[in-house]
C-alpha positions in Angstrom: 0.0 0.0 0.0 3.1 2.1 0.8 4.2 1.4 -2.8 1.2 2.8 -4.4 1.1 6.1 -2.5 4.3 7.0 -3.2 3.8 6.0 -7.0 1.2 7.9 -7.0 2.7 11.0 -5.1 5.6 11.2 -7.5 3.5 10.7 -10.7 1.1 13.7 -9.3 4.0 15.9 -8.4 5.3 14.9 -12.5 2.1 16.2 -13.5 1.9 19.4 -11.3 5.7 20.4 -12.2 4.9 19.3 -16.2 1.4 21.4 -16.1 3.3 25.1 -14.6 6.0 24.4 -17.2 3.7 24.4 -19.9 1.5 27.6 -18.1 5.4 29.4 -18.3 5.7 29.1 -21.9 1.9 30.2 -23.0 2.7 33.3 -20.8 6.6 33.9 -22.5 4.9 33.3 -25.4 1.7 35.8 -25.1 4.2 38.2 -23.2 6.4 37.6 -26.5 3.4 38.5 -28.7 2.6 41.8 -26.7 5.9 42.7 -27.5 5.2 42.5 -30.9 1.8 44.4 -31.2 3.1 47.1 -29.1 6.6 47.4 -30.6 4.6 47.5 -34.0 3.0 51.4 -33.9 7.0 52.3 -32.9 8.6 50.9 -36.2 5.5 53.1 -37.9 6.3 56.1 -36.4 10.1 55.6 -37.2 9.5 55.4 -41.0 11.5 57.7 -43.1 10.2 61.3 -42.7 10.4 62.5 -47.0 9.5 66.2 -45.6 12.3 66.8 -43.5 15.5 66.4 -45.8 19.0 67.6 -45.2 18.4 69.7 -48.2 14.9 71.8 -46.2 16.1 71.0 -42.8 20.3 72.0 -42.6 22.1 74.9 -43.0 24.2 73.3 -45.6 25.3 76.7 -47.8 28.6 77.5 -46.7 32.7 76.8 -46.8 33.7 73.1 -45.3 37.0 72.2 -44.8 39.4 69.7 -44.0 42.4 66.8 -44.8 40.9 63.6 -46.7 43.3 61.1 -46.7 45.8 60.2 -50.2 47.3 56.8 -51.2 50.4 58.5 -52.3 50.6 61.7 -50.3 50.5 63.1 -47.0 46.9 63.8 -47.7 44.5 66.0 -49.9 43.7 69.1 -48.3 40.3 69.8 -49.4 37.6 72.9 -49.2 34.2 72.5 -50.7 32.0 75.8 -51.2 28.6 74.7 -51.1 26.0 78.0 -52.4 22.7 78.4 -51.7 21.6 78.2 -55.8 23.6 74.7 -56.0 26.5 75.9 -57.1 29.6 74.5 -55.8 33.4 75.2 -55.9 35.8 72.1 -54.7 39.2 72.8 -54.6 42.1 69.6 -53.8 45.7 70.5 -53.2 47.8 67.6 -52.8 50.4 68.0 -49.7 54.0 66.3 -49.9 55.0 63.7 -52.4 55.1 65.0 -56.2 52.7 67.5 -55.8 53.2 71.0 -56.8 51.4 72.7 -54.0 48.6 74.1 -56.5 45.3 73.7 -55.8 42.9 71.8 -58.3 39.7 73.8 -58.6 36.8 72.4 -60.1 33.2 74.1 -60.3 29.9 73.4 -61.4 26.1 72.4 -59.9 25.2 69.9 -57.4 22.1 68.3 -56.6 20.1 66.3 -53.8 20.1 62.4 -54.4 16.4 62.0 -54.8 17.2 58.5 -53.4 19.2 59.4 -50.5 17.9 62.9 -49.7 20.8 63.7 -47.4 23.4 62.7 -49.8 24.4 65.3 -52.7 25.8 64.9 -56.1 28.3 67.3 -57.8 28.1 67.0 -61.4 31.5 67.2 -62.8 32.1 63.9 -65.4 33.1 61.6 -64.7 33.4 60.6 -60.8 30.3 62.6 -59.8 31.7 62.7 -56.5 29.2 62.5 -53.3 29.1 63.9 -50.2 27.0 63.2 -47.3 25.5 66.1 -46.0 25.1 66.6 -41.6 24.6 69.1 -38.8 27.7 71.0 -39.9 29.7 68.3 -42.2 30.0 66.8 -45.5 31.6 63.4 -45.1 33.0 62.0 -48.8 31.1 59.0 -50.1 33.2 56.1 -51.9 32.4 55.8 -55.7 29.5 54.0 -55.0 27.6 56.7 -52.8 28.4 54.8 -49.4 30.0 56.2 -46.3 33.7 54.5 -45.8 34.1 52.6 -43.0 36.5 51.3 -40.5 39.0 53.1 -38.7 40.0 55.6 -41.5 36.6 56.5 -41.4 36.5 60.4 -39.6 39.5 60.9 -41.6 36.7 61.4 -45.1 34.6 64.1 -42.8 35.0 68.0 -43.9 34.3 70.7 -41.3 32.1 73.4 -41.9 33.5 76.8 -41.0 31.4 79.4 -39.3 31.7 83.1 -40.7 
């Protein structure tokens, strides 16, 4: 009789512990799904906002400055005149190495990437060199439009100057 009890106390405590384990993962699992309704109105309201662009929002217009780095140089000191009717005036001098000190000046028109609306596009053929445009910078883009990475990476970021 002693052998039955206890059989029967350890296969009711079996299904007591097996029954809560089960209640646990219905309530991860609903607690997982309120996660996921109520994290679904935040990824809406971080969609991509089309009316605030770095070309309506910024003070881009203006003189940025600064050293981008050169494979066969000390570096390229660059200053990029951005105007408030797209016009822009780039001018590269290379330091040390071969270089005759003289600065290369190129001007033209740039636009906004319609794509990329903080991204802009100077027109001269054929590179059509990009910039990305922040709060007070324009960081050169790679030849594909992207921002360079790794630990050379601050070294592609002009400085605006303030008048």
């Amino acid at each position: 009789m002693k052998k039955s009890l206890i059989a029967i106390a350890i296969a009711s405590t079996l299904l007591v512990a097996c029954s809560k384990k089960e209640n646990q993962t219905e309530t991860t699992t609903s607690t997982a799904e309120q996660t996921a309704v109520t994290s679904a109105p935040a990824e809406t309201a971080t969609a991509v906002d089309t009316a605030h662009t770095a070309e309506n929002s910024l003070d881009w217009a203006g003189d940025y400055k600064g050293k981008l780095p050169c494979a066969d140089c000390e570096g390229i000191k660059t200053e990029l005149e951005l105007n408030n009717d797209k016009t822009f005036e780039l001018k590269e001098t290379y330091l040390g190495g071969k270089s005759d000190g003289k600065p290369n000046v190129t001007k033209g028109s740039f636009k906004f990437d319609e794509k990329k609306p903080s991204v802009i596009i100077l027109d001269t053929q054929p590179d059509k060199r990009q910039f990305f445009i922040g709060e007070n910078t324009a960081t050169a883009l790679d030849l594909e439009g992207n921002k360079i990475d790794g630990a050379m990476a601050d070294l592609y970021v002009l400085k605006k100057e303030n008048h």
